[in-house]
C-alpha positions as a Markdown table, in Angstrom:
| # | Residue | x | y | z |
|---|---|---|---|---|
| 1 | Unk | 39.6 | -11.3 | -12.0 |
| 2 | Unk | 43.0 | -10.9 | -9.8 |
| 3 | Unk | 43.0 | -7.3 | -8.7 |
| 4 | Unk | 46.2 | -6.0 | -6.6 |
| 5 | Unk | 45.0 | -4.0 | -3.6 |
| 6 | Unk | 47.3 | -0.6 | -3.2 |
| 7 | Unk | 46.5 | -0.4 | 0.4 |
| 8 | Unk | 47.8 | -3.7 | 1.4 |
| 9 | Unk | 50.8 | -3.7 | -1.1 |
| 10 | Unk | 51.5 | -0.6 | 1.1 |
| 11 | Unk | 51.3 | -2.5 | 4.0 |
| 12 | Unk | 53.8 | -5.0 | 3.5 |
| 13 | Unk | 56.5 | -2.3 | 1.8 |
| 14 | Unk | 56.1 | -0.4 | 5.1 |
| 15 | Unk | 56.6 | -3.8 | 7.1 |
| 16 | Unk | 59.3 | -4.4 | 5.1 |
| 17 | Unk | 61.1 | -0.6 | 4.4 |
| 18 | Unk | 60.6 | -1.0 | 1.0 |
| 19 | Unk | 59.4 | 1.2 | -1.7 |
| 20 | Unk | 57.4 | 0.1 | -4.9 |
| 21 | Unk | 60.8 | 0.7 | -6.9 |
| 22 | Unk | 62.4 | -1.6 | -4.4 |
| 23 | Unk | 59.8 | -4.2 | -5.1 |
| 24 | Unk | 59.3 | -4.1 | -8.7 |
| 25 | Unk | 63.3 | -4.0 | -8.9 |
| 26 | Unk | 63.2 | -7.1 | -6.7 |
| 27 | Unk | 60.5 | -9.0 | -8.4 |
| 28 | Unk | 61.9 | -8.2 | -12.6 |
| 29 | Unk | 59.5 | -6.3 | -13.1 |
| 30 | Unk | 58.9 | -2.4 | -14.5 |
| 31 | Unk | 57.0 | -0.3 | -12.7 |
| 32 | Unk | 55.3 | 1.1 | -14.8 |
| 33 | Unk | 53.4 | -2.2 | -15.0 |
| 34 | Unk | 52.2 | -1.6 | -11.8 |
| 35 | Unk | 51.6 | 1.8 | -13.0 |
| 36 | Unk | 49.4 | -0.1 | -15.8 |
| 37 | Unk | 47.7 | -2.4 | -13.4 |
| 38 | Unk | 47.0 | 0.1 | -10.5 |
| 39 | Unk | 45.5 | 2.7 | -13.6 |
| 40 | Unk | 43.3 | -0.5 | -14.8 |
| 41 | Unk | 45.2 | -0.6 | -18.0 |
| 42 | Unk | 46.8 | -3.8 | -17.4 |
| 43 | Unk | 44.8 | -6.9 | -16.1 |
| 44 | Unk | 47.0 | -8.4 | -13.2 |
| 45 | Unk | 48.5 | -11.7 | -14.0 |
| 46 | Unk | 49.5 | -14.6 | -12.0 |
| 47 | Unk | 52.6 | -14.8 | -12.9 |
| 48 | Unk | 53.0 | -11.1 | -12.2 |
| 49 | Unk | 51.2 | -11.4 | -8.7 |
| 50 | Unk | 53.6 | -14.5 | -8.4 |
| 51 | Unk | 56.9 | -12.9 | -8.7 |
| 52 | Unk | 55.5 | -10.1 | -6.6 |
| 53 | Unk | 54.4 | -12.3 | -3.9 |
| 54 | Unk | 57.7 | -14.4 | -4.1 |
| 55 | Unk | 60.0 | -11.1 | -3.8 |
| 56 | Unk | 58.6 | -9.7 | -0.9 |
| 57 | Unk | 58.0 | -13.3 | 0.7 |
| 58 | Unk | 54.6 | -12.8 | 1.1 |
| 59 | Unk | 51.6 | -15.6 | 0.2 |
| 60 | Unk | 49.8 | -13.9 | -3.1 |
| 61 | Unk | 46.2 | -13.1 | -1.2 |
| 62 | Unk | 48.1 | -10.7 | 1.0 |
| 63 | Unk | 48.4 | -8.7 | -2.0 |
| 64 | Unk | 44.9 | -8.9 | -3.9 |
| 65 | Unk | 42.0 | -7.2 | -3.3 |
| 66 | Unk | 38.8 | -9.3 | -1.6 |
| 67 | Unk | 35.9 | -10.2 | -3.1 |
């Protein structure tokens, strides 16, 4: 199961300047999806992690946890 890593999410916003609004505004998407995903509410999709990825130009396993 895909599971998005806060720390490193963090990372690349700080890289970047961006906040999570920035990025959720970027990617579509709401955040209080993330919210739902970071609380373990939500199961993280691909084609969430996907349009996350794309929006802050990032390859996908820079955002997910390892395993």
């Amino acid at each position: 199961m895909l599971q998005l890593d806060r720390r490193k999410l963090d990372i690349v916003l700080a890289r970047q300047c961006l906040s999570i609004t920035d990025a959720v505004k970027l990617a579509g998407l709401s955040n209080a999806l993330l919210t739902r995903i970071f609380s373990g509410k939500c199961t993280l999709t691909t084609k969430t992690l996907g349009k996350l990825s794309t929006a802050l130009k990032v390859d996908p396993t820079e955002l997910i946890k390892d395993e």
